[in-house]
C-alpha positions in Angstrom: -3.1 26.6 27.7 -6.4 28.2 27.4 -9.3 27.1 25.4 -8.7 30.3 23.0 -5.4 29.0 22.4 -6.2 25.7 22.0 -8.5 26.7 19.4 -6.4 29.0 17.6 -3.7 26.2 16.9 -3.3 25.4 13.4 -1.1 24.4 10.9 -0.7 25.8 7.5 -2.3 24.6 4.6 1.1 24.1 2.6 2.4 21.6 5.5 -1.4 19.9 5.2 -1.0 19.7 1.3 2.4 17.6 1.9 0.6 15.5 4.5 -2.3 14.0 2.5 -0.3 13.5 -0.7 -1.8 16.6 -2.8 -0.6 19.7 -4.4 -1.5 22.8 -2.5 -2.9 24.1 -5.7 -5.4 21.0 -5.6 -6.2 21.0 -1.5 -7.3 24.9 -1.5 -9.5 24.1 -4.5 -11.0 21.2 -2.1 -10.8 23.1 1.2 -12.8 25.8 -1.1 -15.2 23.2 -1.8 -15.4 22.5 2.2 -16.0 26.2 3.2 -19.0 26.5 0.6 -20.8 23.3 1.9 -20.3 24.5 5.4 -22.4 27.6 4.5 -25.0 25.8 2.9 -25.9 23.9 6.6 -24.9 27.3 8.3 -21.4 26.6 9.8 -19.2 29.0 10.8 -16.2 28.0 8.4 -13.5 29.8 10.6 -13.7 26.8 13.0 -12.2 24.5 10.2 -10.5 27.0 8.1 -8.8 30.4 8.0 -8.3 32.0 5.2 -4.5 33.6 5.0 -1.9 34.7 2.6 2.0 34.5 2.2 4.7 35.3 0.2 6.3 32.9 -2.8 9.9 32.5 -3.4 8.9 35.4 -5.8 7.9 37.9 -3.2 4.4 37.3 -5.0 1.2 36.8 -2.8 -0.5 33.4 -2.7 -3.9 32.4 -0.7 -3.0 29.9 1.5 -5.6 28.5 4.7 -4.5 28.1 8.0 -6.2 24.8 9.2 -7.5 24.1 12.5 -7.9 20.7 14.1 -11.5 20.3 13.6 -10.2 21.5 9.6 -8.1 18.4 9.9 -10.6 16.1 11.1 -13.1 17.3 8.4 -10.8 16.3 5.6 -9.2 13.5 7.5 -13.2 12.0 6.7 -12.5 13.0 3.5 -10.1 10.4 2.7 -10.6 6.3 3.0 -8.0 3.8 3.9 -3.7 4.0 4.8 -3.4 7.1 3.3 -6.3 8.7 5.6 -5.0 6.6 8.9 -1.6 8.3 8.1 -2.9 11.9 8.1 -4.8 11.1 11.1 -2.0 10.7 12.8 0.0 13.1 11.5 -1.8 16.0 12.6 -3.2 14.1 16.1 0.7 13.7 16.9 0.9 17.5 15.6 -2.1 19.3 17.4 -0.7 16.7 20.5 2.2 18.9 21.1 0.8 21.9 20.6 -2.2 21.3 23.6 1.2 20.1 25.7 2.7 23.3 24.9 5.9 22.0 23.2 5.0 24.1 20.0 3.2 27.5 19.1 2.7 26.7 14.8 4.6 30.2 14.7 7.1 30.6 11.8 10.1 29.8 13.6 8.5 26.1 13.9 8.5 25.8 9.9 11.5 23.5 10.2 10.0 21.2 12.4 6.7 20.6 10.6 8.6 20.1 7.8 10.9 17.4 9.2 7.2 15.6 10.3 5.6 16.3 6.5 9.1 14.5 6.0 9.1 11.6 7.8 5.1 11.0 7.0 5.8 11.1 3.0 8.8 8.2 3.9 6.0 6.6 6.4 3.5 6.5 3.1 6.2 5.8 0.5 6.4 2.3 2.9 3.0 2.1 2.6 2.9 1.9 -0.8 5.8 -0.3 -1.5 4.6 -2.5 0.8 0.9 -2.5 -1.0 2.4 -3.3 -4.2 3.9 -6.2 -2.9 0.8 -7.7 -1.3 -1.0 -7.0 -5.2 1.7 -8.8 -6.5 1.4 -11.7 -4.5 -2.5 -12.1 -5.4 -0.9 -12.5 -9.2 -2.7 -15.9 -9.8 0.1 -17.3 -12.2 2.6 -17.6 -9.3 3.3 -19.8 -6.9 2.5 -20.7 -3.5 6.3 -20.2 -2.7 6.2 -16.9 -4.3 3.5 -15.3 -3.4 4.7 -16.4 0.6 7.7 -14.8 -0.3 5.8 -11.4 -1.4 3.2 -11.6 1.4 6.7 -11.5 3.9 8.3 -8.6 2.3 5.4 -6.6 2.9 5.1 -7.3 6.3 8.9 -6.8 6.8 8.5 -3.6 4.7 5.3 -2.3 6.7 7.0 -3.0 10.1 10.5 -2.5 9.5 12.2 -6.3 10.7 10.9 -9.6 9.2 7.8 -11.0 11.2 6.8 -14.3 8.9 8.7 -16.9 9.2 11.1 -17.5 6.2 10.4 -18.9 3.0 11.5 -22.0 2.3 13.4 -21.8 -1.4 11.4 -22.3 -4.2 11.0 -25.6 -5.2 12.3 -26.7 -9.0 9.3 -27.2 -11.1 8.4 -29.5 -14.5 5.7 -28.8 -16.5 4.2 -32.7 -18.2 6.7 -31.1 -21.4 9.6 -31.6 -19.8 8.7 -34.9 -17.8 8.3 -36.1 -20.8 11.8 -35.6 -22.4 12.6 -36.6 -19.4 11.5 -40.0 -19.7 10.9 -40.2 -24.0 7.3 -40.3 -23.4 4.2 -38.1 -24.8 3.0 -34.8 -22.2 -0.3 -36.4 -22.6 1.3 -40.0 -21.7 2.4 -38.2 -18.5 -0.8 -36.1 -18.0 -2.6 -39.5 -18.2 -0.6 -41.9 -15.5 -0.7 -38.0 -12.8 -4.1 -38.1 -13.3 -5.2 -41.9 -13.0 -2.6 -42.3 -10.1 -3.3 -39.3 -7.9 0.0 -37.5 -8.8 -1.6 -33.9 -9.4 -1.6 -33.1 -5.1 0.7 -30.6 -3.1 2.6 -33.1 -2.4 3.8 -33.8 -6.0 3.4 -30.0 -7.6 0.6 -27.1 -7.9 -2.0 -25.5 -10.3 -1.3 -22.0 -11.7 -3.0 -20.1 -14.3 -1.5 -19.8 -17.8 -2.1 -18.8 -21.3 -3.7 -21.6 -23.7 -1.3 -22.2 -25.9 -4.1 -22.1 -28.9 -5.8 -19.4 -27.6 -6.1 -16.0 -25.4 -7.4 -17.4 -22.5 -6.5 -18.7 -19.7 -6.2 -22.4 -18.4 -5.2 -24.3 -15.2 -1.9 -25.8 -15.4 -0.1 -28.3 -13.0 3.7 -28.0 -12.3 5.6 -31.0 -10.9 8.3 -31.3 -8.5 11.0 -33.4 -8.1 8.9 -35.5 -5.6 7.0 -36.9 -8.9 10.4 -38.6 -10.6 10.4 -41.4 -8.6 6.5 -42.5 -9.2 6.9 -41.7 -12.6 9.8 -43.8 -12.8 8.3 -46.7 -11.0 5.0 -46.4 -12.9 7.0 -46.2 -16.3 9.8 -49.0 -15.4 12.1 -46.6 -16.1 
C-alpha cells in the first residue's frame, strides 16, 4: 500500500463517536474545536480531519468528519485514563488492518467497524463494572474480608477468570453489645477487660468506621470474632 493510501485511511466520525463513549452530536462539536486550534498554530486540518456528509435514516443530510489516524491520535491525547487506553487501541487495531490491506474503510466495511465499536463498548462496560467494584472495596466501613472479596471480582471481571486466590468466608462478627448479652455483663465491662488484655488484634476482630451513635460523625469501632469467646470466658469465669 502506498503512502497516499495509507494516508487517506480513515474511519468515520459516527464509528469514532461510539468508540470514545460520546454522542456524535457532542464529538463534531469537539473535533470543531480541534480544527479551529489547529489553524491558530497553522496546521493543515485535513491531516486530522475531513470534513464529509451523509444521509440520516431520513434521507436528511448530516455533517459528519472522516477521521484520519493522526485525527485519532490527536483526540486519543485528549482523553486520560481506561477509557483513553481503550480508544487507543481500538483504532491502532483498526488503522492495523487497513496498512495490512485486510480493509479499505469503504461502505461495504460498515458492518465490521460496527461489530469492533461493538465489542469495544462491552470491553468498556467491563471496565466500568470492574472500577465500581474496586470503589467499593475502598468503602472504609467494610471489612477486610469484604473488601478482598471486591478487590477479586474486579480482577476476575477485568480479565475474564479469577486470578486472586479465593476469599476465605467471612468471619461471624460481635460488636462489645452483643458480647455482652452474651455473657450478662456491661459493653463497657467488655470494652474494658479487650482493652487491658490485648484482645482488640487481628487475631481477635478488626476496626471499621461507623456512625456515633449520639452524633453525625464518624468513630472507630472494633468487631470481635469467635476467637475472643474463649478469653472472655476465662477472664470472666464464665
Amino acid at each position: 500500500m502506498n503512502e497516499l493510501q495509507i494516508r487517506q485511511a480513515t474511519l468515520d466520525s459516527r464509528d469514532v463517536a461510539v468508540m470514545v463513549g460520546k454522542t456524535h452530536a457532542n464529538l463534531l462539536k469537539d473535533v470543531r474545536g480541534y480544527i479551529e486550534n489547529l489553524a491558530e498554530v497553522n496546521f493543515h486540518s485535513g491531516d486530522f480531519f475531513q470534513e464529509t456528509t451523509y444521509l440520516d435514516a431520513n434521507n436528511q443530510t448530516r455533517p459528519n468528519y472522516l477521521v484520519t489516524r493522526k485525527g485519532c491520535e490527536f483526540i486519543a491525547n485528549k482523553m486520560t485514563g481506561q477509557k483513553g487506553t481503550l480508544f487507543t487501541a481500538s483504532y491502532i487495531n483498526k488503522f492495523h488492518e487497513m496498512e495490512k490491506g485486510q480493509s479499505a474503510a469503504q461502505p461495504n466495511d460498515r458492518l465490521r467497524i460496527q461489530t469492533m465499536n461493538a465489542e469495544a463498548r462491552l470491553e468498556y462496560a467491563k471496565i466500568r463494572k470492574a472500577e465500581l467494584f474496586f470503589k467499593l472495596s475502598n468503602v472504609d466501613t467494610l471489612s477486610k474480608e469484604y473488601k478482598g472479596i471486591l478487590v477479586a471480582q474486579a480482577t476476575e471481571t477485568l480479565a475474564g477468570q479469577p486470578l486472586l486466590p479465593p476469599v476465605q468466608s467471612v468471619q461471624k462478627t460481635y460488636s462489645a453489645t452483643d458480647l455482652a448479652s452474651m455473657f450478662g455483663v456491661t459493653a463497657q465491662l467488655i470494652g474494658k477487660i479487650t482493652n487491658a488484655h490485648g484482645l482488640k488484634t487481628e487475631e481477635y476482630g478488626e476496626w471499621y468506621r461507623a456512625k456515633s451513635l449520639h452524633s453525625t460523625k464518624e468513630v472507630d469501632s472494633f468487631c470481635y470474632f469467635d476467637t475472643v469467646i474463649p478469653k472472655l470466658e476465662q477472664l470472666l469465669g464464665a
